[in-house]
C-alpha positions as CSV (number, residue, x, y, z in Angstrom):
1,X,35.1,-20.0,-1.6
2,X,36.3,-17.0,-2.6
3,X,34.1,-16.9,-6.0
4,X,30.9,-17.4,-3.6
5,X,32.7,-14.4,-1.5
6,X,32.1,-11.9,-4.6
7,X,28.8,-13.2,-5.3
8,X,27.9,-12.3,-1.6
9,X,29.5,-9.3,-1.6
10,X,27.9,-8.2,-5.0
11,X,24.4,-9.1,-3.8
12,X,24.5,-7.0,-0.9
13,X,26.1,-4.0,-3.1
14,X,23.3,-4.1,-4.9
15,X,20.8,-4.5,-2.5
16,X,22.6,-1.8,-0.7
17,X,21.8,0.3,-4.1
18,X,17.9,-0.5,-4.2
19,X,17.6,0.8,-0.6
20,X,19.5,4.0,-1.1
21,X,17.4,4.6,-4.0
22,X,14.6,3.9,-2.3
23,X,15.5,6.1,0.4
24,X,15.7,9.4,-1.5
25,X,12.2,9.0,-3.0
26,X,13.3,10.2,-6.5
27,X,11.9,7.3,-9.3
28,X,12.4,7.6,-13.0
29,X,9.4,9.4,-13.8
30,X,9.3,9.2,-18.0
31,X,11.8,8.6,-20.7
32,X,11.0,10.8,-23.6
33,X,11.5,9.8,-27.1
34,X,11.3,12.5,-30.3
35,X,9.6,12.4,-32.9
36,X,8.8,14.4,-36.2
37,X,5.6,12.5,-36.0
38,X,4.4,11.7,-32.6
39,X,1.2,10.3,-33.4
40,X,2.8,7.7,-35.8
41,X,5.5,6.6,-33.4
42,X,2.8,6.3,-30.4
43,X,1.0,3.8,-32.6
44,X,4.1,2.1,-33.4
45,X,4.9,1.4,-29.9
46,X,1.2,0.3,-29.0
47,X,1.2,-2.0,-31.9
48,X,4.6,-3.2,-31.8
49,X,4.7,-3.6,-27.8
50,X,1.2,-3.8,-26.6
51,X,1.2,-0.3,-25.1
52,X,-1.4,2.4,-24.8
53,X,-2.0,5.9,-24.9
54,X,-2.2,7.1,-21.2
55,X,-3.2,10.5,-21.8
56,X,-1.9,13.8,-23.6
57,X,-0.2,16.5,-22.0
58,X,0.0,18.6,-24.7
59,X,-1.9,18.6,-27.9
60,X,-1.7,21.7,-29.8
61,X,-0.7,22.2,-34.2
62,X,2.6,22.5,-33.5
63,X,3.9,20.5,-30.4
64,X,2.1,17.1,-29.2
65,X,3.4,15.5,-26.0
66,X,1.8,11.6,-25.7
67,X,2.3,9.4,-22.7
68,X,1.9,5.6,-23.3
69,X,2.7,2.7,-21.1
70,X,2.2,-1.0,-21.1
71,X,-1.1,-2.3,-21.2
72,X,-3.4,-3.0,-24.5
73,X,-6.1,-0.9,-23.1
74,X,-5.6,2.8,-21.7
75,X,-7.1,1.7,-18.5
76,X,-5.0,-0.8,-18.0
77,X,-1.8,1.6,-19.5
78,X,-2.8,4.3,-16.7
79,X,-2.5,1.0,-13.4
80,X,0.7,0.3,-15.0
81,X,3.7,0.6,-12.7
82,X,5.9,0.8,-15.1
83,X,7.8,3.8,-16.6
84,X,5.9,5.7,-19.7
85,X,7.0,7.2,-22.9
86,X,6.3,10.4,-23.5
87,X,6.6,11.1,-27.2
88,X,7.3,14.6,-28.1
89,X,7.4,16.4,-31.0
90,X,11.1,16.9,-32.2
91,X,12.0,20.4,-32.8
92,X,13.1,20.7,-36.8
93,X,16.8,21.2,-35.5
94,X,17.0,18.0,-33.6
95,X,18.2,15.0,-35.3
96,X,17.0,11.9,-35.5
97,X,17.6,9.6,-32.4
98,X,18.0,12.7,-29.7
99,X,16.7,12.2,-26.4
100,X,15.2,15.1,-25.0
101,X,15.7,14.5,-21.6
102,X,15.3,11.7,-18.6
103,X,12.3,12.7,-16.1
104,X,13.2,12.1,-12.0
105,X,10.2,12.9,-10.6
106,X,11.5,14.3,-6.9
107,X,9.9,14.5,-3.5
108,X,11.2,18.4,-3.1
109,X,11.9,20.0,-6.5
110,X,14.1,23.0,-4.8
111,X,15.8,20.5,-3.1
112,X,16.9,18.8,-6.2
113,X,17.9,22.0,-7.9
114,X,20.2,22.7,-5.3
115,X,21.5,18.9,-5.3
116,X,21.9,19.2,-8.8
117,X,23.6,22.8,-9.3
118,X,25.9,21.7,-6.5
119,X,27.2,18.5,-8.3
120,X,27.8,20.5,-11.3
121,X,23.9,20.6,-13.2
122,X,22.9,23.6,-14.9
123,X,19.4,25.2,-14.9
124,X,18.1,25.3,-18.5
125,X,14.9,27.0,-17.6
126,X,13.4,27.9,-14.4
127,X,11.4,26.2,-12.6
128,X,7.5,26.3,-13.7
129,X,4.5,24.6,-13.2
130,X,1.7,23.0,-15.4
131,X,-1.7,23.8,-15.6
132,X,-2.9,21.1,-12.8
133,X,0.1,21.7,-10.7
134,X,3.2,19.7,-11.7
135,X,6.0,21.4,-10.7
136,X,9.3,20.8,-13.2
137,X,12.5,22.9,-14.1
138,X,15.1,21.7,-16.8
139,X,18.7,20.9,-15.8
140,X,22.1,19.8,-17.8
141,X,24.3,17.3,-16.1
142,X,27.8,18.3,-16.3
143,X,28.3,16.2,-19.7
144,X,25.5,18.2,-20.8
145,X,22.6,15.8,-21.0
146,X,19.3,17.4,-20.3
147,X,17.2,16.2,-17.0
148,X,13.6,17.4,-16.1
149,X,12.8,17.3,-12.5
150,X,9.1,17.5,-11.7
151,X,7.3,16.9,-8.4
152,X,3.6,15.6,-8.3
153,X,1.3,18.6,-6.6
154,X,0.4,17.6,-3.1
């Protein structure tokens, strides 16, 4: 009885969880990966896990930014509801295995900044926006791990 107690009490933790997430319409947006070589380590995860290149947010000499995601075609990668990899170039000073940052895409960006600063974040840069409107800013945690916010234009 009191085994099947905790189960039942676990369950509706967690469902409890889901909702609250749910509620505060922040999703994990990306997780990026670096790399010294970003177009090598895209084609190892479309090879290795049936993934495809989604699109490229930035594709200059010196700093590519590629978003894959499940699917063996890129059509099929862009319906995917699952979270992409961006793969970014890694700055020279970065070592191997760094993270550059997990991606919350937010329903009000300023909100979240202020959520953020006042649990103890830190803006790393100021808020900005990309050429076709997404909205991001940089932020530590308080054990110093980066976060980018971004909110889709409206």
């Amino acid at each position: 009885m009191t085994f099947a107690r905790t189960i039942l009490t676990a369950c509706i933790l967690v469902v409890a969880t889901v909702a609250s997430a749910q509620e505060s319409g922040i999703r994990v947006r990306s997780i990026r990966v670096l790399a010294t070589d970003p177009e090598a380590i895209a084609t190892f995860y479309e090879k290795a896990f049936g993934m495809a290149e989604t699109r490229r947010a930035a594709n200059s000499p010196t700093f590519k930014e590629i978003i894959i995601n499940s699917g063996a075609t890129p059509e099929l990668a862009r319906k995917a509801t699952t979270t992409a990899i961006v793969i970014a170039t890694r700055p020279k000073d970065a070592p191997a295995g760094a993270m550059a940052s997990l991606i919350l895409e937010v329903p009000n960006l300023e909100k979240a900044i202020d959520s953020a600063k006042a649990n103890g974040a830190t803006v790393l840069r100021p808020p900005n926006k990309t050429g076709d409107g997404l909205a991001f800013v940089f932020l530590k945690d308080p054990d110093g791990n980066q976060i980018e916010l971004v909110m889709s234009p409206k």
